[in-house]
TORMI-636282 format. One record per residue: residue number from 1; x, y, z of N, C-alpha, C in turn. Coordinates in steps of 0.2 Angstrom, whole numbers, plus 5000, padded with zeros to 4 digits. Layout:
+------+--------+---------+------+---------+----------+-------+--------+---------+------+
: zado : n_east : n_north : n_up : ca_east : ca_north : ca_up : c_east : c_north : c_up :
+------+--------+---------+------+---------+----------+-------+--------+---------+------+
:  NUM :      X :       Y :    Z :       X :        Y :     Z :      X :       Y :    Z :
...
+------+--------+---------+------+---------+----------+-------+--------+---------+------+
//
This chain:
+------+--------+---------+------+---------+----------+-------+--------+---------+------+
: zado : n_east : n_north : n_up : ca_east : ca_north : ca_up : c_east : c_north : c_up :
+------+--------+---------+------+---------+----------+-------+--------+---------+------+
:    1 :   5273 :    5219 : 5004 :    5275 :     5221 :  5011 :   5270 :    5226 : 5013 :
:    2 :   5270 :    5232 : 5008 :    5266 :     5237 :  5012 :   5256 :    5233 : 5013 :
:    3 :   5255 :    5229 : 5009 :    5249 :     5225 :  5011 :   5250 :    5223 : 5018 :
:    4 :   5254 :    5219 : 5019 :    5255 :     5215 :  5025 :   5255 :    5219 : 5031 :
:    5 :   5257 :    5225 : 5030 :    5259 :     5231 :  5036 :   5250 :    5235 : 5037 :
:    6 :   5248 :    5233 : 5030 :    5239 :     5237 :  5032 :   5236 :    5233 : 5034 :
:    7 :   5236 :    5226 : 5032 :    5232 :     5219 :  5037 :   5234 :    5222 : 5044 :
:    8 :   5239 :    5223 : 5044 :    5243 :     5223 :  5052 :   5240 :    5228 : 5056 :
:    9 :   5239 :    5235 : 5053 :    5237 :     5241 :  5054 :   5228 :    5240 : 5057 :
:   10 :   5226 :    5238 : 5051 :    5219 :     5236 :  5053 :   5219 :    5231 : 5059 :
:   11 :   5220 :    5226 : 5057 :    5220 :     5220 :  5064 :   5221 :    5225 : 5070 :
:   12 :   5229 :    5229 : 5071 :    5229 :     5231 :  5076 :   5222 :    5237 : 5077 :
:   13 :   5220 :    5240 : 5074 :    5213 :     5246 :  5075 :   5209 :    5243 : 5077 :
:   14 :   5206 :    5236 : 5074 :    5199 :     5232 :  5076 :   5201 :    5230 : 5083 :
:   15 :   5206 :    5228 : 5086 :    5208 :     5224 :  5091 :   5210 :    5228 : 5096 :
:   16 :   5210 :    5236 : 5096 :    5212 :     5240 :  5102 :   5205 :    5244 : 5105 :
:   17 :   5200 :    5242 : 5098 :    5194 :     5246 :  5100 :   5187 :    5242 : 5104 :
:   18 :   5191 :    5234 : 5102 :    5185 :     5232 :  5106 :   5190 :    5226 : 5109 :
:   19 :   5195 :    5226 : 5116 :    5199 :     5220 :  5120 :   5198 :    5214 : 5121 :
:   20 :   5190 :    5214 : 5120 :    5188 :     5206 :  5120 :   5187 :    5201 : 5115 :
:   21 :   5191 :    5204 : 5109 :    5188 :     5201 :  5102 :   5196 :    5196 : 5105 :
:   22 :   5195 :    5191 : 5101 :    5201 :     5184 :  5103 :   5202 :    5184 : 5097 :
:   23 :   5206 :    5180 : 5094 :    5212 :     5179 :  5088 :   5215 :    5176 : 5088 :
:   24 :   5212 :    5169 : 5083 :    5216 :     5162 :  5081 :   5217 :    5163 : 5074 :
:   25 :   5223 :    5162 : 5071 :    5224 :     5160 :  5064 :   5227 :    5154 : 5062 :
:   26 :   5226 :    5151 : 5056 :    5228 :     5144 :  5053 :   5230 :    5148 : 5047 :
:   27 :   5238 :    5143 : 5044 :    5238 :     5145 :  5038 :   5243 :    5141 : 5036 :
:   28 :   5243 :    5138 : 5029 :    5245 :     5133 :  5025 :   5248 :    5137 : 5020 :
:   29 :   5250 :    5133 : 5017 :    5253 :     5133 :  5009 :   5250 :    5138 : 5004 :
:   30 :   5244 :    5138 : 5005 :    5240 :     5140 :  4999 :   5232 :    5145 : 5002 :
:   31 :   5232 :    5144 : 5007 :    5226 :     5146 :  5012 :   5228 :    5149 : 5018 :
:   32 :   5225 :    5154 : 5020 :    5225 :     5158 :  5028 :   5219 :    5158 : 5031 :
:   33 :   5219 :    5159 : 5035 :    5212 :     5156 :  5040 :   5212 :    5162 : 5046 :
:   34 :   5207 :    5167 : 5047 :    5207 :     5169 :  5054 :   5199 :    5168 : 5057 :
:   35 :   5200 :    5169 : 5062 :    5195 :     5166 :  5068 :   5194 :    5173 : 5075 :
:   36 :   5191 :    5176 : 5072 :    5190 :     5181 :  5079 :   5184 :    5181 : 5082 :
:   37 :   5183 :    5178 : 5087 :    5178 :     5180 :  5092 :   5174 :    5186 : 5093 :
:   38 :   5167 :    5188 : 5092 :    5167 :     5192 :  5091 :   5162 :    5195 : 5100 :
:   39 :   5162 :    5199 : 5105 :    5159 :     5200 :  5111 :   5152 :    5203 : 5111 :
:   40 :   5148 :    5201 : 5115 :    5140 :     5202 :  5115 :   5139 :    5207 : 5115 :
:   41 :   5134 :    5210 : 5111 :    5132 :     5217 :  5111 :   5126 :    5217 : 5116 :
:   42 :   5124 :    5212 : 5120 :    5119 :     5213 :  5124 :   5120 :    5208 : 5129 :
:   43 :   5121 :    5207 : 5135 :    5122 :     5202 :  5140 :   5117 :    5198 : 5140 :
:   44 :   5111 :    5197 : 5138 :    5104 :     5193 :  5138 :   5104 :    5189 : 5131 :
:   45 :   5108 :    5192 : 5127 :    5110 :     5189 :  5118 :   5112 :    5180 : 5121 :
:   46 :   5107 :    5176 : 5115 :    5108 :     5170 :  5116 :   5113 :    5165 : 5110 :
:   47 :   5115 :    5171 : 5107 :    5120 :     5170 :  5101 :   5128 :    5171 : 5102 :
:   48 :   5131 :    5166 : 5102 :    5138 :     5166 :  5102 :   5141 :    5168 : 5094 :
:   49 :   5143 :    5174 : 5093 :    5147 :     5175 :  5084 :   5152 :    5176 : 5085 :
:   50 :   5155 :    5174 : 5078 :    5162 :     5176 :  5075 :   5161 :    5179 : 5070 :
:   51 :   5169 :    5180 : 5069 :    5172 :     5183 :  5061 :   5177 :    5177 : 5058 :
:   52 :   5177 :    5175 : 5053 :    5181 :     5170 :  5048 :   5182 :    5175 : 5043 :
:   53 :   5188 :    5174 : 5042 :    5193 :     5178 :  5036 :   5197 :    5172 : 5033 :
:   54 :   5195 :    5171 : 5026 :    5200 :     5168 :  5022 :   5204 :    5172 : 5017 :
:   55 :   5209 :    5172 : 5018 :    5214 :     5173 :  5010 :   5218 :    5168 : 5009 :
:   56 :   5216 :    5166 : 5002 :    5220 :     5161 :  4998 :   5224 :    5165 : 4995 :
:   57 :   5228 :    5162 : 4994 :    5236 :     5162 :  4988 :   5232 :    5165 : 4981 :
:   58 :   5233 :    5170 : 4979 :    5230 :     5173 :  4972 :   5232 :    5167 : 4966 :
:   59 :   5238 :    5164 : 4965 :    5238 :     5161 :  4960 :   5233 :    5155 : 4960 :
:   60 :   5230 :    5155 : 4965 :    5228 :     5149 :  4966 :   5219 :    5151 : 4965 :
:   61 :   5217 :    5157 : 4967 :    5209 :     5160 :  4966 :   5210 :    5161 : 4956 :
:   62 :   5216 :    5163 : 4952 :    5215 :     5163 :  4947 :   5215 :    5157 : 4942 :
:   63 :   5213 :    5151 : 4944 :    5213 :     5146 :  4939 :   5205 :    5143 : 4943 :
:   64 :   5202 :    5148 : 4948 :    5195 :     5148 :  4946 :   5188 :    5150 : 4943 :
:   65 :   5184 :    5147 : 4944 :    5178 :     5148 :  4939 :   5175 :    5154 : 4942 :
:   66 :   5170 :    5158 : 4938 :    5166 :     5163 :  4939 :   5162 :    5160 : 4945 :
:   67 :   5160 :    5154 : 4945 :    5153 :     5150 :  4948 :   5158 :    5147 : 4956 :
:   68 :   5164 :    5144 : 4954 :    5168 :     5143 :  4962 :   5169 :    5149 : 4967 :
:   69 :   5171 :    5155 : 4964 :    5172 :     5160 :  4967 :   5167 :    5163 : 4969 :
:   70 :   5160 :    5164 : 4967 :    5154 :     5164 :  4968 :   5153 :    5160 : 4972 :
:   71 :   5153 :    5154 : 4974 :    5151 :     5149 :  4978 :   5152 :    5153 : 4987 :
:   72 :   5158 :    5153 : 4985 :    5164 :     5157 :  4992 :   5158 :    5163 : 4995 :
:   73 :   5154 :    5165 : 4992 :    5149 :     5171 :  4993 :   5144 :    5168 : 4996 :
:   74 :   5139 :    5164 : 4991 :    5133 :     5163 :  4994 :   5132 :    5155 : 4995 :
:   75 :   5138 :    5149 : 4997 :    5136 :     5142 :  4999 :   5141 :    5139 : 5004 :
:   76 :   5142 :    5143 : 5009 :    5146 :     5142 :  5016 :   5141 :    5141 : 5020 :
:   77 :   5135 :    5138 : 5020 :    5133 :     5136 :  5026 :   5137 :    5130 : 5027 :
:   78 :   5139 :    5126 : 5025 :    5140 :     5120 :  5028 :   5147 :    5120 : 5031 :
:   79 :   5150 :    5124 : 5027 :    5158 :     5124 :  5029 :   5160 :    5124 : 5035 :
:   80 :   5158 :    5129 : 5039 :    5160 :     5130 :  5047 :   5158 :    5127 : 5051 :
:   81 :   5159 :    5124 : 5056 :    5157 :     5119 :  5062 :   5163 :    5119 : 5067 :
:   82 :   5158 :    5116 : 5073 :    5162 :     5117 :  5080 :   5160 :    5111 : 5081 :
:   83 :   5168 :    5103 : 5083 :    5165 :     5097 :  5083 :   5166 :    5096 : 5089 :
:   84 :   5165 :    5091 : 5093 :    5166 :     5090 :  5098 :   5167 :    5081 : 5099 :
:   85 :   5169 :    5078 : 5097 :    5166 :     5072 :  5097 :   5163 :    5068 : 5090 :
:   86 :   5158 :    5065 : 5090 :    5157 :     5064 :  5083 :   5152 :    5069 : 5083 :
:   87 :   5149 :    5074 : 5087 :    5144 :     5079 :  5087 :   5148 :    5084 : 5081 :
:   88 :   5143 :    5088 : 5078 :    5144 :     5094 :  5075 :   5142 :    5100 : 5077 :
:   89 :   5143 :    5106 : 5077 :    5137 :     5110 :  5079 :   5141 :    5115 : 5074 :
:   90 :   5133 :    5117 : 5069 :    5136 :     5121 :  5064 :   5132 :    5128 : 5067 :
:   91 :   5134 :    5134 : 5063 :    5131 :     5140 :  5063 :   5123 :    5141 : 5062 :
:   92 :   5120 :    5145 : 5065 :    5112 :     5147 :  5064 :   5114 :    5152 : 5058 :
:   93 :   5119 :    5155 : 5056 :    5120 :     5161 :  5052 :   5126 :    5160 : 5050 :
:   94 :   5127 :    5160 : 5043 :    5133 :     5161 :  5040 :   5131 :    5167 : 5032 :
:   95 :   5134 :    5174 : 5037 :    5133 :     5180 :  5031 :   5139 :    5181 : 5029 :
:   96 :   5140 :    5180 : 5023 :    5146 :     5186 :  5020 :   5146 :    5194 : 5022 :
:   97 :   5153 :    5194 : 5021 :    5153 :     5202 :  5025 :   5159 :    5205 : 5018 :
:   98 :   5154 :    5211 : 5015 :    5160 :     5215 :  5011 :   5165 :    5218 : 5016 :
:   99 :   5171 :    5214 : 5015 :    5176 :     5220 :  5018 :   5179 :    5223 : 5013 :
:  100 :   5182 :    5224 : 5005 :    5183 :     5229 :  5003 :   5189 :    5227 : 5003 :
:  101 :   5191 :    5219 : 5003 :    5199 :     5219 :  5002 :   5199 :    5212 : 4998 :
:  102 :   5203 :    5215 : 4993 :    5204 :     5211 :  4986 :   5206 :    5204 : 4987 :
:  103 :   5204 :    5199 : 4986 :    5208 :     5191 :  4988 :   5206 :    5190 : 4994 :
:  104 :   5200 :    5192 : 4997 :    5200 :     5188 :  5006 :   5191 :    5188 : 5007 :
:  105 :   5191 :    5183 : 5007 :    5181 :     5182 :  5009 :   5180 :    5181 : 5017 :
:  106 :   5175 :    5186 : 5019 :    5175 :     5188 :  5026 :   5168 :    5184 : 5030 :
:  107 :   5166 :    5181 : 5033 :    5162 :     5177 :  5038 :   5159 :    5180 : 5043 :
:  108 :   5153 :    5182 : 5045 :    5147 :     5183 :  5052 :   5146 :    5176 : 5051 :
:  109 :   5148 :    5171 : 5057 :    5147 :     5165 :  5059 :   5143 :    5167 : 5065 :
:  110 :   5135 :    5164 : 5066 :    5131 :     5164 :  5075 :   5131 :    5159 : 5076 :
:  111 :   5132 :    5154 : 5083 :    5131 :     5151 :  5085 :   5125 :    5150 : 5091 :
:  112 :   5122 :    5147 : 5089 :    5114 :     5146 :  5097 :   5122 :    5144 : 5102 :
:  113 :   5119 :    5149 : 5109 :    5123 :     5147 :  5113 :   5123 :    5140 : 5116 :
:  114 :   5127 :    5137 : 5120 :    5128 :     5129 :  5119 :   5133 :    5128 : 5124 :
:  115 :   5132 :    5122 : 5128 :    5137 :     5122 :  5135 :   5144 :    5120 : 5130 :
:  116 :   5143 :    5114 : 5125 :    5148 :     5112 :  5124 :   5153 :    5116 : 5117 :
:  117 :   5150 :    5123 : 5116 :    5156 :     5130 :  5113 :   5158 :    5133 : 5120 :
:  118 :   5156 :    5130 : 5127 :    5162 :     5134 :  5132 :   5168 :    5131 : 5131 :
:  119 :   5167 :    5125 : 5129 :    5174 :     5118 :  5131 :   5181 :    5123 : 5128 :
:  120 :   5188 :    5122 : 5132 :    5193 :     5126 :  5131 :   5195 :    5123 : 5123 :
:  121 :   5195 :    5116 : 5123 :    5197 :     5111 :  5119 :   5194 :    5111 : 5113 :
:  122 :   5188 :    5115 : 5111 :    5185 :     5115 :  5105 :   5187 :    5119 : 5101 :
:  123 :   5188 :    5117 : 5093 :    5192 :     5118 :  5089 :   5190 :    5121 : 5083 :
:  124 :   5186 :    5125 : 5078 :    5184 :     5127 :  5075 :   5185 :    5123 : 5064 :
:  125 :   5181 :    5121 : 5062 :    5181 :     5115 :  5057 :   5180 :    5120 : 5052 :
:  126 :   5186 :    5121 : 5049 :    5184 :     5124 :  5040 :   5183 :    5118 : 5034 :
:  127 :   5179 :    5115 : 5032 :    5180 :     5111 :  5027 :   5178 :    5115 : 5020 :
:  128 :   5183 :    5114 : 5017 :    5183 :     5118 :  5010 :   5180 :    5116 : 5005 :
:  129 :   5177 :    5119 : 5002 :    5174 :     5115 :  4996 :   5174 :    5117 : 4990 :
:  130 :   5175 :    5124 : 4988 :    5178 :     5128 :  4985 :   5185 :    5132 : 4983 :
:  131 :   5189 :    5130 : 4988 :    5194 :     5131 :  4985 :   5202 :    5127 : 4984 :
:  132 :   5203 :    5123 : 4988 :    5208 :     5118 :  4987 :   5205 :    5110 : 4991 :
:  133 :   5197 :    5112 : 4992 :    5193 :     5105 :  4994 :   5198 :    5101 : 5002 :
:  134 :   5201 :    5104 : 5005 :    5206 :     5102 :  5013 :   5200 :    5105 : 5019 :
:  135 :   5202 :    5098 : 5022 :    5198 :     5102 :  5027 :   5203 :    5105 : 5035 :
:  136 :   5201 :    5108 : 5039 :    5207 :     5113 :  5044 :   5202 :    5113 : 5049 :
:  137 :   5207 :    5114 : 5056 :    5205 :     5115 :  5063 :   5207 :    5121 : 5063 :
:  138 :   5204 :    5125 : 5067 :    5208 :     5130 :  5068 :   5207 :    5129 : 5077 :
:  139 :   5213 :    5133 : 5079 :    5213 :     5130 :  5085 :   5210 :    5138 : 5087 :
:  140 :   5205 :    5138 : 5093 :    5202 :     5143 :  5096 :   5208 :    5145 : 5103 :
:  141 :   5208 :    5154 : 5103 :    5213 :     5157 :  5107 :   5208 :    5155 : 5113 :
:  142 :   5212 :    5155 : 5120 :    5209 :     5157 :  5125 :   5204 :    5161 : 5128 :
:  143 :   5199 :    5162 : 5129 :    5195 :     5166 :  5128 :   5191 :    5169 : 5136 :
+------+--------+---------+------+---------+----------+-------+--------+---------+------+
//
């Protein structure tokens, strides 16, 4: 409970101090998924970025390996994509980001900006590979 209230607490701090950040979340069974758009730090910036925050189910990160969990770190390029059709458009940049909180792998997602990431309709593709191998939409807030 008091976890959930400090998630809460922080989301509320990140999202009072910058109003344009957007906020989508998917969650399953076994997997949480956020999605926050992150706003330009420069109006001439030709990069569209996010933030991806995964938390899994702890009992489900303890029956992995050293090397899967490690994977979760350094082999998400491919995971993330924006589909549009049978098109894919993946990220130019997928960095891990230490956030300092136990059970959650954090995402710097760039996207080359692109007419077809205005589209209201476009839904954001987690394909897992690492952790319960499911693929997820996450549905994009209005933005």
């Amino acid at each position: 409970m008091k976890v959930c209230f400090l998630f809460f607490l922080i989301f509320l701090f990140f999202h009072s101090c910058n109003p344009a950040l957007v906020f989508s979340q998917a969650t399953v069974i076994d997997l949480t998924i956020q999605l926050t758009k992150l706003s330009k730090v420069n109006k001439d910036e030709q990069m569209i970025s996010y933030k991806v925050r995964l938390v899994p189910v702890k009992t489900i990160m303890e029956t992995k390996s050293y090397n899967e969990k490690n994977n979760l770190w350094y082999k998400m390029d491919s995971c993330f994509y924006f589909e549009t059709g049978s098109r894919k458009i993946y990220p130019q940049l997928v960095q891990p980001v230490a956030n300092g909180i136990s059970g959650s792998y954090e995402y710097l997602l760039q996207f080359d900006e692109d007419t077809a990431l205005k589209k209201d309709s476009l839904d954001m593709v987690y394909a897992d590979k690492y952790i319960n191998r499911k693929k997820y939409k996450i549905e994009r807030s209005k933005e």
